[in-house]
C-alpha positions as CSV (number, residue, x, y, z in Angstrom):
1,X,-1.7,6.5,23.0
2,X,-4.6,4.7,21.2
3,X,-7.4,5.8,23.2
4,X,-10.0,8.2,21.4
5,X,-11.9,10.7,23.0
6,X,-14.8,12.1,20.9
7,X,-15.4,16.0,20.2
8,X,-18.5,17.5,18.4
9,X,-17.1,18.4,15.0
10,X,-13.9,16.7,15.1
11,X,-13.3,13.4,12.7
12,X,-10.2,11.5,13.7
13,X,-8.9,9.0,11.2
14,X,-7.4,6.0,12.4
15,X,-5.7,2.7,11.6
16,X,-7.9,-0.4,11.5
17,X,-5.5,-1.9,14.0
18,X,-5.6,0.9,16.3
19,X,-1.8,0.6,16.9
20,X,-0.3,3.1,14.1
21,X,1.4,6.3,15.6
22,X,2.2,9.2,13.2
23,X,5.7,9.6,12.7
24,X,8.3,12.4,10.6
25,X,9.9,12.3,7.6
26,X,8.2,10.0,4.3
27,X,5.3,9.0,6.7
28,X,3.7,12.5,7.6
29,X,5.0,13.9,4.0
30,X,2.1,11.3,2.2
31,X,-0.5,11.9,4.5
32,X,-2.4,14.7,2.6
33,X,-2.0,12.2,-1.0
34,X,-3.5,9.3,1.5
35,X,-6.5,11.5,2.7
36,X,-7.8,13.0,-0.6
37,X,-7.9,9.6,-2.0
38,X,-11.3,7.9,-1.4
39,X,-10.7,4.0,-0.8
40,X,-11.6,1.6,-3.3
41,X,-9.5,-0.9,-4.0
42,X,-9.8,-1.3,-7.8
43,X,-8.0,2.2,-7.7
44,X,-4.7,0.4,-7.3
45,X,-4.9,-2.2,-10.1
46,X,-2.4,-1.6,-13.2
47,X,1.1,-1.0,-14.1
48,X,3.9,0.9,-12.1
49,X,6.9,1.5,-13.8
50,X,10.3,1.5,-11.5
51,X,12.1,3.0,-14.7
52,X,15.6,0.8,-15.9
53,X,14.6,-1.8,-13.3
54,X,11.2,-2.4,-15.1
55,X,7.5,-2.6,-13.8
56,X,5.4,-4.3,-11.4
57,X,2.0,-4.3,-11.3
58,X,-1.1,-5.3,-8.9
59,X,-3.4,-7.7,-10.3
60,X,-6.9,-8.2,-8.9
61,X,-7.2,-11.8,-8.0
62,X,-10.1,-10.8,-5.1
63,X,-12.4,-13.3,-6.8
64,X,-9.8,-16.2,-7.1
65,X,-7.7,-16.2,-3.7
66,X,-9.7,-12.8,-2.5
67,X,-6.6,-10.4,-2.7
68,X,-4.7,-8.4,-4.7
69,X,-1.4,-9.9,-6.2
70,X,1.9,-7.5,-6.6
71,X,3.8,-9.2,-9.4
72,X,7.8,-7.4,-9.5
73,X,9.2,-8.6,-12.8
74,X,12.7,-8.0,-12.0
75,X,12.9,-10.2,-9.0
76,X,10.5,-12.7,-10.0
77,X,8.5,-11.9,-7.5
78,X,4.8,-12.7,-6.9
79,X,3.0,-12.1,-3.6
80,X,-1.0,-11.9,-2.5
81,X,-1.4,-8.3,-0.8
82,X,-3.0,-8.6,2.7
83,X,-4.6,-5.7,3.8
84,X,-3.6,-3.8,6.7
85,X,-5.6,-0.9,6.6
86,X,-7.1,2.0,3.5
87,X,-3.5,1.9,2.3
88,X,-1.5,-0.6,3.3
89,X,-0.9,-3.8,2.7
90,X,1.8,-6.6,3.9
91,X,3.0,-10.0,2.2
92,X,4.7,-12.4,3.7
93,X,7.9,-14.8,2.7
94,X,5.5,-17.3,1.6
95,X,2.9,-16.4,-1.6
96,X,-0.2,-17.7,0.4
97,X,0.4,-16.4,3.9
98,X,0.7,-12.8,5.5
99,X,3.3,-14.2,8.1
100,X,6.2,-13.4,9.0
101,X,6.2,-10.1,6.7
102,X,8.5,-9.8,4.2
103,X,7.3,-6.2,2.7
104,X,5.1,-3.5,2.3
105,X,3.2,-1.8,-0.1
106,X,1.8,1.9,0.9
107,X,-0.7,3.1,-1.8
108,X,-0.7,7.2,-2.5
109,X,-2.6,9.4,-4.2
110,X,-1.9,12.9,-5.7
111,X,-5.2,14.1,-4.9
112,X,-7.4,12.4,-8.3
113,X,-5.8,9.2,-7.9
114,X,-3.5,6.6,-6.7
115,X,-0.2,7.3,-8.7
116,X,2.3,5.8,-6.6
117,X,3.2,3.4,-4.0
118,X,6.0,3.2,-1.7
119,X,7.2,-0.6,-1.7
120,X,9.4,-1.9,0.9
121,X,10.8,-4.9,0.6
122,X,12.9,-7.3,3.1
123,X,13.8,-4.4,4.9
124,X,16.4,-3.8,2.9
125,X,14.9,-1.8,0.1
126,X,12.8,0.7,-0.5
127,X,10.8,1.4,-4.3
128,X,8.7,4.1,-5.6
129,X,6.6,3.1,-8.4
130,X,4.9,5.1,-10.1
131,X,1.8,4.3,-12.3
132,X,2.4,3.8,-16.4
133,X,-0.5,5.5,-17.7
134,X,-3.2,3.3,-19.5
């Protein structure tokens, strides 16, 4: 596990990190909506709605504090986005510090754009937004 081994004509995506392993279920289902999707990060900026519980939204704050901020209206909730690799990205349970992680946000596209993200929060919840058209 973790070691490459290159192949004429192969391309082998990987985690940043190095220390990602593929699993079942929600992970593998996204992977096709996380390839198609070309990386730029300005692609995730805007409004998600979470339907009766509201919206949140990423803000681009990259030329302030040099990350992107999720905002969660309905827990009062703002965090800077760390990035973790393409896709995802952590915050922690203070607003200026990655450490120790309090959530997850995993960006996904539908094969034009990002439309949704997969939000984990505390460990204890999980949230689908999806994007409020502009």
């Amino acid at each position: 596990m973790g070691q490459r081994v290159a192949q004429s004509g192969v391309t082998v995506l990987a985690n940043e990190s190095g220390q990602d392993t593929l699993k079942h279920g929600a992970e593998a289902r996204f992977m096709h909506g996380l390839a198609t999707e070309e990386f730029v990060e300005e692609n995730y900026i805007g409004a998600y709605s979470l339907g009766a519980k509201g919206r949140v939204w990423i803000e681009d704050d990259r030329s302030g504090s040099g990350h992107l901020i999720l905002h969660a209206e309905h827990m009062g909730l703002v965090r800077q986005l760390f990035r973790f690799n393409r896709f995802i990205y952590v915050y922690g349970e203070r607003p200026d510090a990655p450490e120790p992680i309090l959530g997850t946000v995993t960006f996904f596209s539908d094969g034009d754009r990002i439309h949704q993200f997969l939000w984990q929060h505390n460990s204890t919840h999980a949230y689908y937004p999806r994007r409020i058209p502009e």
